[in-house]
C-alpha positions as CSV (number, residue, x, y, z in Angstrom):
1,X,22.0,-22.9,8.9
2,X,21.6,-21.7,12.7
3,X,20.9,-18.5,13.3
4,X,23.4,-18.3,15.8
5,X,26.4,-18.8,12.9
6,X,24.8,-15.5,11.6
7,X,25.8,-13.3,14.4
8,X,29.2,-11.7,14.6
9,X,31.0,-12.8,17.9
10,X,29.9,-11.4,20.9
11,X,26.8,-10.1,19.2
12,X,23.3,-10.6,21.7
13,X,20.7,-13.1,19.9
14,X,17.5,-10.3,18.8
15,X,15.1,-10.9,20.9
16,X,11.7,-11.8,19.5
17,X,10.3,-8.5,20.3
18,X,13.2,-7.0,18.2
19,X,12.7,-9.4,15.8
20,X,9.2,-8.2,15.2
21,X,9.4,-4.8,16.0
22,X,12.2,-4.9,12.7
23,X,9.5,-6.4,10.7
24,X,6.7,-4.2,11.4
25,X,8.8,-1.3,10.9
26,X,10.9,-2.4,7.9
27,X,6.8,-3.2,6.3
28,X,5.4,0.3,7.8
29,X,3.3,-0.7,10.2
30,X,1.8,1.3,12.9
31,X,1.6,-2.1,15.6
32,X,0.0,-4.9,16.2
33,X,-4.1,-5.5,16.3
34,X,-6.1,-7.9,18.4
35,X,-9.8,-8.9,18.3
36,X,-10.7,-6.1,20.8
37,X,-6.7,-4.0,21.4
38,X,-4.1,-2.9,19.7
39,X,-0.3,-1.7,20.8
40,X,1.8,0.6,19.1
41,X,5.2,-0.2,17.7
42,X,6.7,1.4,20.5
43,X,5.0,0.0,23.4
44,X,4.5,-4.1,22.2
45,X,2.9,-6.0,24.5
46,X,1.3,-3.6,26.7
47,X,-1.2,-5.7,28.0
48,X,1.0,-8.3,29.1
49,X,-0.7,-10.4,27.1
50,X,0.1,-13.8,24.3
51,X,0.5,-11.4,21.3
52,X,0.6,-14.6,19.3
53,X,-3.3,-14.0,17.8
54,X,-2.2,-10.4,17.1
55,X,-1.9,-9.3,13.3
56,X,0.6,-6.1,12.1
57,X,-2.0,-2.9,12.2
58,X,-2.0,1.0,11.3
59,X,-2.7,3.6,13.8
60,X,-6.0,5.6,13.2
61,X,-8.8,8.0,14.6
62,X,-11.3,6.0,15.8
63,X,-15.1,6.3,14.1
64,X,-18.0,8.3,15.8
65,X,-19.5,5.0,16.4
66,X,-16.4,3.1,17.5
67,X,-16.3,6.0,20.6
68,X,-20.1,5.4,21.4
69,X,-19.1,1.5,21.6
70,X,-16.1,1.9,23.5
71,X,-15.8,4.9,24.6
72,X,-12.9,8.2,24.3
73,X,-9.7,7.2,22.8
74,X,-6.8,8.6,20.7
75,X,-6.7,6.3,18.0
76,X,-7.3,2.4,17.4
77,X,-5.5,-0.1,15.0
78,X,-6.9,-1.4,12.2
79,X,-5.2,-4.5,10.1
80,X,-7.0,-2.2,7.1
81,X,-4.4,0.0,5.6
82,X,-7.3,1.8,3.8
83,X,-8.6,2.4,7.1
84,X,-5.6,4.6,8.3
85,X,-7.0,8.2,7.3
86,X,-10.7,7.1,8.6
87,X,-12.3,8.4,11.9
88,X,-13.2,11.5,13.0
């Protein structure tokens, strides 16, 4: 079955950014996680960059040592969900 026989007529195709936004939220996610960034749900992409190695993530304080390494930040995203309450 298409996708497109799904929609209702005159309905725009979700974009893929809607698409997984939907997910993330619908699975309570804070964002997505890279090797070295992370975005929050409401701000996908923000580097601009292939978001195709990124994994869904939960916002969180970052450690004492996480600031040392890379300096002052609000929080940082962690594909851990135990991870969510950790930091300072």
């Amino acid at each position: 079955m298409n996708i497109i026989e799904l929609r209702d007529e005159g309905e725009p195709a979700p974009t893929v950014i809607n698409i997984l936004r939907t997910y993330l939220e619908n699975n309570n996610y804070d964002g997505l996680c890279g090797d070295e960034c992370g975005c929050p749900i409401d701000d996908l992409r923000a580097c601009d960059e292939s978001f195709s190695h990124c994994k869904p993530g939960y916002k969180r304080k970052p450690t004492q040592e996480e600031i040392e390494e890379y300096g002052e930040c609000e929080w940082i995203m962690s594909t851990r969900k135990e991870d969510k309450d950790a930091g300072v």
